[in-house]
C-alpha positions as CSV (number, residue, x, y, z in Angstrom):
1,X,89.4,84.0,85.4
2,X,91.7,81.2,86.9
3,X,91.5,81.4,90.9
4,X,94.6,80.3,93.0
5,X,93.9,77.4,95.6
6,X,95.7,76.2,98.4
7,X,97.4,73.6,96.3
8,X,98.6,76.2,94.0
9,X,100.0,78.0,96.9
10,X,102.1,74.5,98.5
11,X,103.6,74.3,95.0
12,X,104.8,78.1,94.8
13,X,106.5,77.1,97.9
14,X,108.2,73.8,97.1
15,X,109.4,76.1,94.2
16,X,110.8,78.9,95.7
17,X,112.1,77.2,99.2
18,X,115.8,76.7,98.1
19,X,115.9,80.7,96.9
20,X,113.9,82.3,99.4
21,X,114.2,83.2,103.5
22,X,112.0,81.4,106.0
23,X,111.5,84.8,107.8
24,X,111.0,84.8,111.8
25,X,107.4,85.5,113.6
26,X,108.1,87.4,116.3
27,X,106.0,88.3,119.2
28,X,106.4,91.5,121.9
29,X,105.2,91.3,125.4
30,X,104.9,95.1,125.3
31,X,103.1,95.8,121.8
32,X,100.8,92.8,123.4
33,X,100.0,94.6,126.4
34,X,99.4,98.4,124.4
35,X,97.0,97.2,122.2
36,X,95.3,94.1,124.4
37,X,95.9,90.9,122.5
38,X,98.5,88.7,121.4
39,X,100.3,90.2,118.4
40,X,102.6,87.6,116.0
41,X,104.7,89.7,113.3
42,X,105.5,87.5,110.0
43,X,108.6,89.2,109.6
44,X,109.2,89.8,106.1
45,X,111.6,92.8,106.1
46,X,114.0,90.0,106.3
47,X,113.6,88.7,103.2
48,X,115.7,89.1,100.6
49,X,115.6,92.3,99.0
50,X,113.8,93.6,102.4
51,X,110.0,92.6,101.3
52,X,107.7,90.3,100.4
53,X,107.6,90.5,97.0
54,X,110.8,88.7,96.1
55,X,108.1,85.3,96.8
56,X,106.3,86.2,94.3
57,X,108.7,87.6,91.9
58,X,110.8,84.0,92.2
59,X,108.0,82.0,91.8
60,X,107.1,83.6,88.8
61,X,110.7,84.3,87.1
62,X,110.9,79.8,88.3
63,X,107.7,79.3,85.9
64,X,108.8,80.3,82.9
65,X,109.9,78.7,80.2
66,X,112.9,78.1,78.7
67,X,111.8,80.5,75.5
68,X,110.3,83.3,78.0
69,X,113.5,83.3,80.0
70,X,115.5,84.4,76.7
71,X,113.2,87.0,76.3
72,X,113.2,88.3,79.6
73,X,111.3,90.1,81.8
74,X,109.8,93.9,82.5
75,X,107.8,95.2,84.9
76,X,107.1,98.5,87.0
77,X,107.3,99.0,90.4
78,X,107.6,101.7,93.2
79,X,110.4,99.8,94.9
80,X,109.9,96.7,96.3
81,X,108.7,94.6,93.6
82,X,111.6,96.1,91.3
83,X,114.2,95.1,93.0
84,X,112.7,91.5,94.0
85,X,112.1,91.1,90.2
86,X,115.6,92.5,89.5
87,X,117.0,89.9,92.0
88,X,115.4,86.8,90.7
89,X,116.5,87.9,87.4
90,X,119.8,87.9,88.1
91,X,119.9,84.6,90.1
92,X,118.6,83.0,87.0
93,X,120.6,84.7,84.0
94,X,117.6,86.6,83.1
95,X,117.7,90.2,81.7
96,X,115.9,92.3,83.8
97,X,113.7,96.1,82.9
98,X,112.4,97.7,85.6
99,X,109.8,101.0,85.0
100,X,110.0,103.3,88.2
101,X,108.7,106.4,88.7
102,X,110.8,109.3,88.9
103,X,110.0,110.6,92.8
104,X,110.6,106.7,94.0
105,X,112.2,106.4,97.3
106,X,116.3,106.7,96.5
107,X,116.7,103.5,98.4
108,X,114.6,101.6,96.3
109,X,116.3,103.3,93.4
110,X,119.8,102.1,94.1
111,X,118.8,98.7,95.2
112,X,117.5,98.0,91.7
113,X,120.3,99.2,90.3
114,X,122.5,97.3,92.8
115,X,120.8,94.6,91.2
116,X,121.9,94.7,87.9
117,X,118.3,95.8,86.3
118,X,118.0,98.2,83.1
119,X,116.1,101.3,84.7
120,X,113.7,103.6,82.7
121,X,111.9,106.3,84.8
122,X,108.2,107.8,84.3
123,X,105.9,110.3,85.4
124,X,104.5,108.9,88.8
125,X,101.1,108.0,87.5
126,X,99.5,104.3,86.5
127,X,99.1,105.8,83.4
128,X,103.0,106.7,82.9
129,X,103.8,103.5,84.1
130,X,101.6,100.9,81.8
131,X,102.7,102.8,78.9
132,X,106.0,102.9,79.8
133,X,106.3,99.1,80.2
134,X,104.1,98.4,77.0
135,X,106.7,100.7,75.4
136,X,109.2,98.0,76.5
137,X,107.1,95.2,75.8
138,X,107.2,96.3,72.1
139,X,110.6,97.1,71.5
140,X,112.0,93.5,73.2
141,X,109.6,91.5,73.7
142,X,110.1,91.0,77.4
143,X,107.6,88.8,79.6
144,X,105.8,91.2,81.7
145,X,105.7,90.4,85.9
146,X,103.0,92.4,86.8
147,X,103.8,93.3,90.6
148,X,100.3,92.0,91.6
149,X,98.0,91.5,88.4
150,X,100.0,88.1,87.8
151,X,98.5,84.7,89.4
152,X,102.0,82.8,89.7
153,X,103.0,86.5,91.7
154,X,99.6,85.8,94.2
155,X,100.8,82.5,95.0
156,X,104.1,83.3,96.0
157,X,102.9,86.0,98.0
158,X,100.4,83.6,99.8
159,X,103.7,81.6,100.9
160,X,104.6,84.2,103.9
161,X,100.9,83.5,105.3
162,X,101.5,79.8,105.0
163,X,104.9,79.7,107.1
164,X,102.6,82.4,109.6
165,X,100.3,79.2,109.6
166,X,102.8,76.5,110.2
167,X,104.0,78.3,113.8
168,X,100.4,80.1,114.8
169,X,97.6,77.7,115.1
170,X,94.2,79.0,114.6
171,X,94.6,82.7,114.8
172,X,90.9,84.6,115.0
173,X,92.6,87.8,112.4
174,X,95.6,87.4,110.2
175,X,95.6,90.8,109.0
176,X,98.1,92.3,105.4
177,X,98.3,95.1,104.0
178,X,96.5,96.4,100.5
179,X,98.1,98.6,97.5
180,X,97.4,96.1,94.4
181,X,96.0,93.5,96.6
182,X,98.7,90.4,95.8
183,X,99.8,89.8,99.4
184,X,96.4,90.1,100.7
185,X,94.9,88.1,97.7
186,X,97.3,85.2,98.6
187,X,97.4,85.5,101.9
188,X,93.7,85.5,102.4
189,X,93.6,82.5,99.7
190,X,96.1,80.6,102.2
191,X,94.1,81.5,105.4
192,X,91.0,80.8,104.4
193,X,91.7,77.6,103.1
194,X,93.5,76.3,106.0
195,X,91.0,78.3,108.6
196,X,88.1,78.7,107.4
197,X,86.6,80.6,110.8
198,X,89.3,83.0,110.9
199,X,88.9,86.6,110.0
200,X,91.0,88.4,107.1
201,X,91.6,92.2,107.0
202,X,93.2,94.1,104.7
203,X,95.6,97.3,106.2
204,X,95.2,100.5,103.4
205,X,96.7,104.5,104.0
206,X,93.0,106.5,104.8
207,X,95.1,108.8,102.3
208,X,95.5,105.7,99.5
209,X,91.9,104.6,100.5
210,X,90.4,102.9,96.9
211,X,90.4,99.1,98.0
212,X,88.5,100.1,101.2
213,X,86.2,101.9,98.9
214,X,86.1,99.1,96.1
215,X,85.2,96.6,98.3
216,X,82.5,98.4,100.0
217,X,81.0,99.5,96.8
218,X,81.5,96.4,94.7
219,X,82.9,98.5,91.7
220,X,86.9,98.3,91.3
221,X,87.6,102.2,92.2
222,X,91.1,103.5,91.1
223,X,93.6,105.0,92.9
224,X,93.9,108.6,91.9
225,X,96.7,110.5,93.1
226,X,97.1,109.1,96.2
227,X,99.4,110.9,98.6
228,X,100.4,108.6,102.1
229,X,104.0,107.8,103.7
230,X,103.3,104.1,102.6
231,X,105.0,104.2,99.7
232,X,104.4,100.8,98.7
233,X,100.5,101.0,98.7
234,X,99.9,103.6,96.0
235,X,98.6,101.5,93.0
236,X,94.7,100.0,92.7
237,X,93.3,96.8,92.6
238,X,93.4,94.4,89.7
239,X,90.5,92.9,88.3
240,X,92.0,89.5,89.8
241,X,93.3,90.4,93.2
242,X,89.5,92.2,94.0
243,X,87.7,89.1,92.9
244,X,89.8,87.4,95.2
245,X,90.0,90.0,98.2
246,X,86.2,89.7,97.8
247,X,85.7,86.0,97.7
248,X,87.9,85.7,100.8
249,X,88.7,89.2,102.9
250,X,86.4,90.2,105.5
251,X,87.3,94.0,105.7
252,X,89.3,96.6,104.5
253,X,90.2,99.2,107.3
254,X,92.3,102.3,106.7
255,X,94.6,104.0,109.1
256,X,95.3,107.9,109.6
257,X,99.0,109.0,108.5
258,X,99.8,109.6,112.2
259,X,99.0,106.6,113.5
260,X,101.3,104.6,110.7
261,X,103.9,106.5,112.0
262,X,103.3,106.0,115.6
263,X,103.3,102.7,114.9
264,X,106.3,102.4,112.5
265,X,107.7,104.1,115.7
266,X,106.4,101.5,118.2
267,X,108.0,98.8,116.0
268,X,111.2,100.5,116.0
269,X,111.5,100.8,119.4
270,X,109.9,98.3,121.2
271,X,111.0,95.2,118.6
272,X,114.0,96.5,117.9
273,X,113.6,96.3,114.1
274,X,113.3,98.3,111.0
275,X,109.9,98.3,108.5
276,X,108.7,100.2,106.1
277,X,105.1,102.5,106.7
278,X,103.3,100.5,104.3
279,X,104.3,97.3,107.3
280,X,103.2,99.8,110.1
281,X,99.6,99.9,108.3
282,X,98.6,96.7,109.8
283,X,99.3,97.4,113.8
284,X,97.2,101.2,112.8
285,X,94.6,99.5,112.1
286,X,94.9,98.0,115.9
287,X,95.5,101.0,117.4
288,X,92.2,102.8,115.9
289,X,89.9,100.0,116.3
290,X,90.9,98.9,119.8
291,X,87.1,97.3,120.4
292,X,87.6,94.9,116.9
293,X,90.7,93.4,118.4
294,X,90.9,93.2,121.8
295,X,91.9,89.6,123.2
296,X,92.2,88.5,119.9
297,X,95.5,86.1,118.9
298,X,96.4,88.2,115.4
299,X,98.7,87.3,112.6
300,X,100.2,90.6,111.1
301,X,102.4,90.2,108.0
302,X,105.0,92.6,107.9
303,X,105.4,93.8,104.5
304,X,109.1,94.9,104.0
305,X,111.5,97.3,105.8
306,X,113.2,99.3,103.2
307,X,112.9,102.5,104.2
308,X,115.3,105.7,103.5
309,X,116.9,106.7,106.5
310,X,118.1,110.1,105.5
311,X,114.8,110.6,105.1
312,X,112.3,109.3,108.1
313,X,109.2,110.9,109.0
314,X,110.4,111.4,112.8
């Protein structure tokens, strides 16, 4: 099983730089004084498509091949990863099919069809979804992106961490949050590598809890219906992204429903910007493990900010 290395990451990112946003890391007086320590936000609701993912999806749509890119590409996605791979499609005269489960947030729903993807719903299970997308597979012979099981995905993902890196010095945590484990798998990759001394943690729903339990037992534990407002941290581990969250993470911590929201809240109001409840996970964490990170200068990546707002949870 093939690794991703720092240099792997650098040329995801001389890749992708002319498609993607350098997104701002903000800071916030008073989010640094509530939780004691010095708090720098790696603001990736700016990106384009409102998340992370559409690094990863781009750097993977820009390392195909000519013959792949014919055949286009499938994947399937809650959301974010849809409509990133939907977008990247597009920008490069690809044909895009995107498997989403049926009770998806609208929002992520219309973006991907905003995008110009082919749509075909499942039953919200892993299950429903792999067989979905073999289905396609089949039938068309598209490329599969995996949304985190895909090595050229990792390495974009571990871009964000490496622009965190270029305007925050030394941080003692950088902290991202865990559904499949690609943003934490690259950024801990990118961290590590640069910092050797500084601490990783991975942000995860107490109600979506299997990579906290994964990496305490050593045994990859699925995710079995998970229920949590962080939408976009339902699905399990890979085989690839825990052998890298264990190589490189120092914890997994989980955070209670009502303290994601509290903090989505905080966000909101004290920053003065929009993200998603899977982005809230990683200030939770703070907030119930006040003794771990007091004084300490944290990275947080700030996973995406599409959220539904017919639809919030206050």
């Amino acid at each position: 099983m093939k690794l991703p290395t720092l240099s792997d990451i650098r040329a995801a990112h001389s890749r992708i730089v002319p498609f993607i946003h350098r997104t701002p890391v903000l800071s916030s007086g008073q989010l640094n004084r509530i939780f004691g320590c010095e708090l720098f936000f790696k603001c990736e609701n700016f990106q384009k498509v409102g998340a992370f993912k559409f690094r990863g999806a781009s750097n993977a749509v820009l390392a195909l091949s000519i013959d792949e890119k014919k055949r286009g590409v499938v994947t399937h996605s809650s959301g974010n990863h849809a409509a990133a791979l939907a977008l990247a499609a597009r920008m490069n005269g690809i044909r895009a099919q995107i498997v989403m489960p049926e009770n998806a947030p609208d929002v992520k729903k219309n973006a991907v069809a905003g995008y110009g993807a082919e749509i075909t719903f499942c039953q919200p299970t892993q299950k429903a979804r792999e067989e979905t997308t073999m289905r396609i597979m089949e039938k068309t012979g598209a490329i599969l992106v995996h949304p985190y099981d895909n090595f050229n995905v990792i390495c974009g993902q571990g871009t964000a961490a490496l622009e965190l890196l270029d305007e925050m010095s030394e941080p003692d945590i950088v902290i991202a949050p865990v559904g499949g484990g690609g943003l934490l798998s690259g950024t801990a990759t990118c961290v590590r590598s640069i910092y050797s001394d500084t601490i990783v943690i991975g942000a995860e729903p107490l109600n979506a809890s299997d990579a906290f339990r994964s990496f305490r037992s050593g045994i990859l534990e699925p995710s079995v219906n998970p229920i949590t407002i962080a939408d976009g941290l339902l699905t399990s581990l890979s085989e690839l992204t825990f052998a890298i969250i264990r190589n490189n993470v120092s914890d997994i911590i989980t955070a209670k429903e009502e303290s994601i929201v509290e903090c989505m809240m905080l966000i909101w109001e004290r920053m003065k910007i929009i993200v998603e409840p899977s982005s809230a996970t990683v200030l939770a964490i703070i907030k119930e493990n006040p003794g771990i990170f007091a004084k300490k200068r944290i990275g947080l990546i700030i996973s995406g900010g599409n959220v539904d707002l017919r639809k919030l949870p206050f």
